[in-house]
C-alpha positions as a Markdown table, in Angstrom:
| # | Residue | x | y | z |
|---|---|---|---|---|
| 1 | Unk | -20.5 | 71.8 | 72.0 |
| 2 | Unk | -18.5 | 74.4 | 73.6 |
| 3 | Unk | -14.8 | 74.4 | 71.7 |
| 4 | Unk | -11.5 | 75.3 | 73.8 |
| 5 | Unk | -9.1 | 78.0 | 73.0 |
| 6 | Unk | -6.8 | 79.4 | 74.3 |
| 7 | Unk | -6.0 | 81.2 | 77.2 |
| 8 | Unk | -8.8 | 83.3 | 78.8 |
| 9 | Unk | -11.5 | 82.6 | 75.9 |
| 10 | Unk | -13.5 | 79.7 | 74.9 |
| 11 | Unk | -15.5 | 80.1 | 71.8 |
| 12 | Unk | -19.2 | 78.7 | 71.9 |
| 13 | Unk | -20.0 | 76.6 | 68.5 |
| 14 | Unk | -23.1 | 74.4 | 68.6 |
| 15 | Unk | -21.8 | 70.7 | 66.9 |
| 16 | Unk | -24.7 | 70.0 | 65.4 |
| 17 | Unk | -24.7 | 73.6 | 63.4 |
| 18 | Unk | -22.4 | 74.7 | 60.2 |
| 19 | Unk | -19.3 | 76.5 | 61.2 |
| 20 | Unk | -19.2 | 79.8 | 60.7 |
| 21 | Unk | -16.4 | 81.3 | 58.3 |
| 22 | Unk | -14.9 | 85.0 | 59.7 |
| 23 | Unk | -16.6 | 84.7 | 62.6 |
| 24 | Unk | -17.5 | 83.0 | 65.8 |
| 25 | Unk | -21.1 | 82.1 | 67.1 |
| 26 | Unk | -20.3 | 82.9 | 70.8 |
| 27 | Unk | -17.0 | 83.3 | 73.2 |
| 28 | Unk | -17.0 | 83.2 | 77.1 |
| 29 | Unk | -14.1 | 85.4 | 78.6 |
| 30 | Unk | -12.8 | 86.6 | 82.1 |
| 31 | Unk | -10.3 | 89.2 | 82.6 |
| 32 | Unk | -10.3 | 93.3 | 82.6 |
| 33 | Unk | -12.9 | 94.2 | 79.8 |
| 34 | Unk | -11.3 | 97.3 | 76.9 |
| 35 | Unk | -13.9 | 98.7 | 75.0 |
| 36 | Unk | -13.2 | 100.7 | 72.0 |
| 37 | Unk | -14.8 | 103.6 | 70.1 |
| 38 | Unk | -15.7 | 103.1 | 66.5 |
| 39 | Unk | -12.7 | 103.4 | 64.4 |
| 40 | Unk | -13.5 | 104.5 | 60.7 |
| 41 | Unk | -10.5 | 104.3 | 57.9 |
| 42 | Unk | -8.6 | 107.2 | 58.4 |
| 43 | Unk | -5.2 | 108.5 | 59.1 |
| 44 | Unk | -5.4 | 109.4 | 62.8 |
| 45 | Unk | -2.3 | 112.1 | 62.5 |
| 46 | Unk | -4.1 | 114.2 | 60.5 |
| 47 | Unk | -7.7 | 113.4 | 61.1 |
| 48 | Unk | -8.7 | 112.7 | 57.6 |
| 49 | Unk | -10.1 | 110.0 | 55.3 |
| 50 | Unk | -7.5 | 109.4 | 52.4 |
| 51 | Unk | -9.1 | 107.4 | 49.8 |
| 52 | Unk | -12.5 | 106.4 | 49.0 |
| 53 | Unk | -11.4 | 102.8 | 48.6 |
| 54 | Unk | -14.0 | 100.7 | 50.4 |
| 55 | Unk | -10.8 | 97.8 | 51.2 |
| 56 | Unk | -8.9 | 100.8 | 51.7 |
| 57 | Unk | -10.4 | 101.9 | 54.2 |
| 58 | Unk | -11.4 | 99.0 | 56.4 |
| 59 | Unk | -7.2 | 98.1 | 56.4 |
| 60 | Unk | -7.2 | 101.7 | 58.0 |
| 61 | Unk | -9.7 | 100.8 | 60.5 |
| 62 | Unk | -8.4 | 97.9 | 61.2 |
| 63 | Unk | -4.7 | 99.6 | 61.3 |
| 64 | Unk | -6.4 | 101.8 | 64.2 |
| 65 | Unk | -7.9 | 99.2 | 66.5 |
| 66 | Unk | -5.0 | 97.1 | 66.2 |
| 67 | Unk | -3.3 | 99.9 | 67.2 |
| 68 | Unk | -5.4 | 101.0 | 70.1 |
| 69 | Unk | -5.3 | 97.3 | 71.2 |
| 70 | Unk | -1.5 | 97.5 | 71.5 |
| 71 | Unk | -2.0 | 100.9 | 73.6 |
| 72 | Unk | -3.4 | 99.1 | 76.1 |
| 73 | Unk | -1.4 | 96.0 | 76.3 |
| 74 | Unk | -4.0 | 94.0 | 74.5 |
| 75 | Unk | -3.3 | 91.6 | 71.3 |
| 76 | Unk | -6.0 | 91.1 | 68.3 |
| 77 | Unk | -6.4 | 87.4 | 69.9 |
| 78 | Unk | -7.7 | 89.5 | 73.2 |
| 79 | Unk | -10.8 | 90.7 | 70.9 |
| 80 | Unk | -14.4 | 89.4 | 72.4 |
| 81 | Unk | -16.7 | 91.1 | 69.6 |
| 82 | Unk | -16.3 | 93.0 | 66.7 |
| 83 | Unk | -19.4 | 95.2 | 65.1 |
| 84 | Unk | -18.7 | 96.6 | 62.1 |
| 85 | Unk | -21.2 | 99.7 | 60.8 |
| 86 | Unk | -20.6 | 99.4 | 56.9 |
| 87 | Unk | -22.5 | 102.1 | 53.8 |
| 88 | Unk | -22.5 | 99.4 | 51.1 |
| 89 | Unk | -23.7 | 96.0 | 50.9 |
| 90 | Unk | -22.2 | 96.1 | 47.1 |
| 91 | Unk | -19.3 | 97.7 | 48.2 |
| 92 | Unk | -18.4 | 95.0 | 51.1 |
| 93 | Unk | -18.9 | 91.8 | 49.4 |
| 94 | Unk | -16.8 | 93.0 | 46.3 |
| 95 | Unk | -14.0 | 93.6 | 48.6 |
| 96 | Unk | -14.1 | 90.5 | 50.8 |
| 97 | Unk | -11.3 | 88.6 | 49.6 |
| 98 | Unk | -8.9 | 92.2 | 50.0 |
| 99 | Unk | -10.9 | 92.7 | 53.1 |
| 100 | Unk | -9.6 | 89.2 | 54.5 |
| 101 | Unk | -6.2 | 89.6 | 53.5 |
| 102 | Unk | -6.1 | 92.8 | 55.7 |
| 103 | Unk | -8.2 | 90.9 | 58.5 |
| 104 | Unk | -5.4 | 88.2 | 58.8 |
| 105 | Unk | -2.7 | 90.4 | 58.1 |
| 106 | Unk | -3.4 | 92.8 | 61.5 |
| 107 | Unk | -5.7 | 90.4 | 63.5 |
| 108 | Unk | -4.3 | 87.1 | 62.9 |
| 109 | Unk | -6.8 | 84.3 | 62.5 |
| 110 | Unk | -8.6 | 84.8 | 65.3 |
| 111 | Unk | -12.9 | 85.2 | 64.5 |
| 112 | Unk | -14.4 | 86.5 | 67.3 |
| 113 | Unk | -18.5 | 87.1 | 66.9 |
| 114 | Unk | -18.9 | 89.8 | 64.6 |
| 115 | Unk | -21.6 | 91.6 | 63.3 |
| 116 | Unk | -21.9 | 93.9 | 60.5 |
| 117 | Unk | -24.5 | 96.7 | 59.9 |
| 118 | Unk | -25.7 | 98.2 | 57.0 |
| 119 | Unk | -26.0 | 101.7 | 57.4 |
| 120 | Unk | -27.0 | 104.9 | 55.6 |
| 121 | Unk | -24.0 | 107.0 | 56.4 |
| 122 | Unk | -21.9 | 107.8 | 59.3 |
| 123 | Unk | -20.6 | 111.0 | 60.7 |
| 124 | Unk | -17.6 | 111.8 | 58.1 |
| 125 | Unk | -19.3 | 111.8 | 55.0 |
| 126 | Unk | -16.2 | 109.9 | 53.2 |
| 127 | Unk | -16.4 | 107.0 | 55.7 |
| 128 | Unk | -17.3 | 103.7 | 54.2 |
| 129 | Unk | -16.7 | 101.7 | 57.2 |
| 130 | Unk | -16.4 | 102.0 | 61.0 |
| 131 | Unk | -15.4 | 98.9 | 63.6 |
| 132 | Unk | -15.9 | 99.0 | 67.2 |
| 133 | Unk | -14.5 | 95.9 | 69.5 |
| 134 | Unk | -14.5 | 94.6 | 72.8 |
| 135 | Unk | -11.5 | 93.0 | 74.3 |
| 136 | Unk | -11.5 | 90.6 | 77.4 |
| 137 | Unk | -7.5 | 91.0 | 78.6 |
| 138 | Unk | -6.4 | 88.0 | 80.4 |
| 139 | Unk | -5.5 | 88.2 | 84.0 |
| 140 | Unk | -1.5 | 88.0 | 83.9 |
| 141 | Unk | -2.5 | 91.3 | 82.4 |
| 142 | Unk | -4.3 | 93.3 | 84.5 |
């Protein structure tokens, strides 16, 4: 069963399977596609990671694509697909409840398809965390 949303985006959800919870299972889009690089939890005026807080940090990187999503005229509700590149298993699921306060706090409640990776680093040694997205912007925004 496909569900509606709203505007541009439909999310995909098969009736007959368990919904998903922080996520979506699929989402059809059309508009001007805005791709964004990786964005790891740190303070992008000076360049650096500030804490070694694993909830911490993924506020920051969420902080940072919400603001590069605004850059462009895009809203967290515009996001097609989020990938998130994470060093801890442990780390993550002791954090999810701060980790979804954070999540609804800059992105709203909207769960596009998501997919995290466990990792064995990434480049700044300090990172704990880095999220890359996709957005689909409507066309009464191009």
């Amino acid at each position: 069963m496909n569900t509606p949303d709203t505007g541009d985006t439909r999310i995909i959800h098969p009736s007959a399977w368990a919904q998903p919870r922080g996520y979506s299972d699929g989402m059809i889009a059309s508009g001007r596609y805005l791709t964004l690089a990786g964005q790891i939890g740190w303070n992008p005026l000076r360049g650096e990671v500030e804490t070694d807080d694993f909830a911490a940090q993924t506020a920051q990187a969420l902080r940072n694509v919400a603001t590069l999503l605004s850059e462009a005229g895009a809203e967290p509700s515009h996001v097609v697909r989020l990938t998130w590149y994470i060093t801890s298993r442990g780390e993550y699921i002791a954090a999810r409840k701060e980790i979804g306060v954070s999540y609804r706090e800059l992105m709203g409640t909207h769960y596009p398809p998501m997919s995290v990776v466990i990792v064995s680093g990434l480049l700044d040694v300090r990172a704990k965390v880095e999220i890359e997205a996709t957005a689909v912007l409507p066309a009464l925004l191009r």
